[in-house]
N, C-alpha and C positions, 0 to 999 in steps of 0.2 A: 432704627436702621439695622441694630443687630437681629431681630427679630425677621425683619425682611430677608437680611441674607441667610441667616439660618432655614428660612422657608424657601428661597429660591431651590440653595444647595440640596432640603430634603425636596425638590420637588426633580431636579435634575437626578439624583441618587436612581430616585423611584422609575425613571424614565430609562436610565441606563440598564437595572434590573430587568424591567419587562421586557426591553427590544433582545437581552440574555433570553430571560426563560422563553418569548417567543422563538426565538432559531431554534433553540434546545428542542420546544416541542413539536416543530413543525420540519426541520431539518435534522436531530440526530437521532432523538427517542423512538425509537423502536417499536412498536407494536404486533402482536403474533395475530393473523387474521387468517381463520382457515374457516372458509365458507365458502358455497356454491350454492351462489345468489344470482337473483336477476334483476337491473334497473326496470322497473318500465316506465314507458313514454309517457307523459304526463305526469309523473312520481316525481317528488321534490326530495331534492338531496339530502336532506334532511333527515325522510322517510327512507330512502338507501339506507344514511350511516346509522341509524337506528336496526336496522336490519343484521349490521356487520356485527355492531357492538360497541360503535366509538361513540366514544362520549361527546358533546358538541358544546365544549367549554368557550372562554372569549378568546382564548387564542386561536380556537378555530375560525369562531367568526371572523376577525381578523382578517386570517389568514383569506377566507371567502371573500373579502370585500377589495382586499388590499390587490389579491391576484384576480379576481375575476371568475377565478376556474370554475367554480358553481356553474357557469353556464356554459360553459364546452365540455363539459360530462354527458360522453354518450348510452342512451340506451341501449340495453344488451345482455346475453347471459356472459357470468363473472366468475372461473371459476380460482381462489385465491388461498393459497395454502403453502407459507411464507409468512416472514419478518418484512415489515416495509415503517419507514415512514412516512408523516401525512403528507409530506411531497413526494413521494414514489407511489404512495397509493390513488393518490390524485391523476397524479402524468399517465400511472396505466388507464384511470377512467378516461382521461382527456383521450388517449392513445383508441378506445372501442374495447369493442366485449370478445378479447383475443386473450388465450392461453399465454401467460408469463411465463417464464423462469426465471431464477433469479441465481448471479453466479457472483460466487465473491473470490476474486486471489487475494491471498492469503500474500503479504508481506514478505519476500525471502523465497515463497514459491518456484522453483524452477522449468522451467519448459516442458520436461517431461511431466512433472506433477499436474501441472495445468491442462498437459492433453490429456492425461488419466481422467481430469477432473469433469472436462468438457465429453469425454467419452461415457462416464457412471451415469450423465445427466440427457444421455441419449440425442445430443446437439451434433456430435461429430466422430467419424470413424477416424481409427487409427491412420489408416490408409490416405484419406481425403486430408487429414490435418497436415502429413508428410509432404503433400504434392501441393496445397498450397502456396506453402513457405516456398515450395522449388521455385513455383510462378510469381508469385507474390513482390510487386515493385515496391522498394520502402528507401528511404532517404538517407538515411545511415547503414557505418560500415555492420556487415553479417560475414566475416570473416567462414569461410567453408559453408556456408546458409545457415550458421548460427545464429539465432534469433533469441539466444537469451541476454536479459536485460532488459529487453524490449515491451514484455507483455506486464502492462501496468498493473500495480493490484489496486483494483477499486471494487468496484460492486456494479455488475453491470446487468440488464434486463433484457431479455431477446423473449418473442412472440414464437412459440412454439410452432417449429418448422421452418425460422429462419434460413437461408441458406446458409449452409456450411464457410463458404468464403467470406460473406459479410459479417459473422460471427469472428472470426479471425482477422478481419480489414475493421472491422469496429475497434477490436482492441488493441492493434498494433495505431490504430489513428487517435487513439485517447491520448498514448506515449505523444505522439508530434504534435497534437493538437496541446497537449500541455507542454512540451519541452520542440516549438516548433525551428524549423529547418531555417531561416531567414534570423533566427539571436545564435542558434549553436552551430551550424553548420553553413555557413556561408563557401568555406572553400573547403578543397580535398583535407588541410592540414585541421582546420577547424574540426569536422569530423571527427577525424583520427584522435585529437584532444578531448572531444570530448565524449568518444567510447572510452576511451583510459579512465574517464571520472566516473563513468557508469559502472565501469570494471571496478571503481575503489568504493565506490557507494555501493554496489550487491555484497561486496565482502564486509562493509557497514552492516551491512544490513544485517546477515547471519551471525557477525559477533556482538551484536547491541541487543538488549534486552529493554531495555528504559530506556524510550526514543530522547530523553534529554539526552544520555550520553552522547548519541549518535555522533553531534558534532567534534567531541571530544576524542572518541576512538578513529575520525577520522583525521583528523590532527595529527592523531599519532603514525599513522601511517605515512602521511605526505610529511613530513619529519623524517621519518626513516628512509625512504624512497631520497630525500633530500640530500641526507647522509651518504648514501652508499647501501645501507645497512637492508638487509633482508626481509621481508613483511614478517616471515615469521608466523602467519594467522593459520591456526586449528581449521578452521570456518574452509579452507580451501583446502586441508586437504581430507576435511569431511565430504568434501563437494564430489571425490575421485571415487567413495564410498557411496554416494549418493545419498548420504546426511542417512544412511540404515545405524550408522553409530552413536551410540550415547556418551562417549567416551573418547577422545584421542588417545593413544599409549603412545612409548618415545617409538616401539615398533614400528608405528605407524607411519611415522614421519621418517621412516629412512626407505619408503616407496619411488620409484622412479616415477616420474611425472610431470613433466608441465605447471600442473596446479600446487605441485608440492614447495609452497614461498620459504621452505626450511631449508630446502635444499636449492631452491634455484635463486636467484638473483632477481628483482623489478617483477612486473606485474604479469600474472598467469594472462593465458593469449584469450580469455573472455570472460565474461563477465561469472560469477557463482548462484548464479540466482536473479531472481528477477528484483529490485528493489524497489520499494516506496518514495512517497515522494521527500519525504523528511530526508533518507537516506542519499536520495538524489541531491534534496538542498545543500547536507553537512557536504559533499562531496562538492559539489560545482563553486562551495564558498567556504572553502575551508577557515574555520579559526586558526589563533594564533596560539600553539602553546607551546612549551618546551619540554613537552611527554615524548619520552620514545618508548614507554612501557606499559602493561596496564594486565593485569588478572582478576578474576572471583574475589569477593568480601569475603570467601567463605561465610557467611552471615543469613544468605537465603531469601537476601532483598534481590539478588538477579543485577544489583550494582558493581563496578570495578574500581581496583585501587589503580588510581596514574602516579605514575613516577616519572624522574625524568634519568636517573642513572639503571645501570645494569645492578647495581650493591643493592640502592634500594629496593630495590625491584626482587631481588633475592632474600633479603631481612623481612618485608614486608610479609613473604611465601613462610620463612622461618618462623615469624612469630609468630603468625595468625592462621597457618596451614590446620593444626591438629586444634583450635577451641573449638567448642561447644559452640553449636549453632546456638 
């Protein structure tokens, strides 16, 4: 009997592992594939990924049997030079033999950044990105047509020569399609609550380095907020800088501003950045802590010490300010 269960458990182990390293390699692992190739008609996919360079292990098959996709792979020239995985390299074949680009924001990215980013990659002009957002119907508040906050960072894929507005309606509709209008926004006041979590998840977002903290430094904030007490966060008045600094000094924090949480009382009038969705979660679900503090290890892990007073929060600085990394 022991024998049995010991065999069942290694057989369950084994099964949990593989359905692991299945996602891993078919959903996160990465592959650099830069070629300009051509399927043709009658050619078995097989003879394609040979072509590219992937390897056609059992998690590929797998993957072929389980989705199907092997046969909705259209012929066509392919030209691919880019990071994809095997399910982004697949959807572009399933999608025809059309020019990709491939655009990632970056976490903490703010509005500006991302039209910079969308303009280097020749998807959209300065000009055309401006007048969108003017026209542009969306479901949450945009306080003065600020639209930061809004533009999710994931990784997204457009066909060279997309139009410009569906480029910008794609990624303002990833936001509501994941965070949609009928669970956070049902009425005016619903809205209004939960742009203020968005506002406290983008300043997450910019002071967190190690997505575990996330939920931890946002704790600290709706604590403080709770109190009375000032946010107090770098992270916004880097934001008035436009994050060009590597450094806060006390100078800096005696700026007139809106975003400046040192000097002003409750939350800057919008969000700092655009934030992820981790940063979105610690915010819309805050934990429980009794932190109203938190700075640098000095240590060079990119981790923070939490406290829950102003002393130790002060001694913590004292003792550990000047070690040795």
């Amino acid at each position: 009997m022991k024998a049995i269960k010991i065999f069942i458990f290694s057989i369950v182990i084994m099964f949990f592992f593989g359905i692991t390293s299945y996602y891993y390699k078919i959903h996160i692992k990465e592959i650099v594939i830069k070629k300009d190739v051509e399927f043709k008609k009658g050619e078995s996919v097989g003879e394609f990924l040979d072509k590219v360079g992937i390897d056609q292990d059992i998690f590929l098959k797998v993957y072929f049997k389980v989705s199907g996709i092997s046969s909705e792979v259209k012929a066509g020239h392919y030209k691919l030079d880019s990071n994809y995985t095997i399910s982004e390299f697949f959807q572009i074949l399933k999608e025809g033999s059309f020019e990709i680009v491939k655009v990632t924001i970056p976490e903490g990215f703010t509005v500006k950044q991302i039209k910079k980013l969308l303009i280097s990659k020749n998807m959209i002009t300065e000009l055309e990105f401006e007048n969108i957002l003017k026209d542009i119907k969306f479901p949450y508040p945009t306080p003065n047509n600020n639209f930061e906050g809004y533009f999710l960072p994931e990784t997204y894929h457009f066909v060279i020569g997309t139009n410009s507005e569906v480029i910008i309606e794609t990624i303002l509709g990833e936001f509501v399609k994941q965070f949609p209008v009928e669970i956070y926004g049902e009425t005016v006041e619903d809205k209004e609550n939960f742009y203020k979590k968005i506002i406290i998840a983008s300043i997450v977002e910019r002071e967190a380095v190690l997505d575990e903290e996330k939920p931890l430094i946002s704790s600290v904030f709706y604590n403080r907020i709770k109190k009375g007490m000032k946010l107090q966060s770098d992270a916004t008045v880097n934001y008035i800088f436009g994050y060009e600094k590597k450094r806060i000094y006390y100078k800096d924090l005696k700026i007139n501003s809106p975003y400046n949480t040192y000097k002003n009382y409750g939350l800057p009038p919008s969000p700092i950045g655009n934030p992820g969705k981790l940063a979105i979660e610690a915010s819309l679900n805050p934990v429980r802590t009794g932190y109203y503090f938190f700075v640098a290890t000095y240590d060079g892990t990119n981790s923070h010490h939490f406290t829950k007073t102003y002393k130790e929060h002060v001694n913590y600085q004292r003792k550990n300010k000047n070690k040795p990394k």
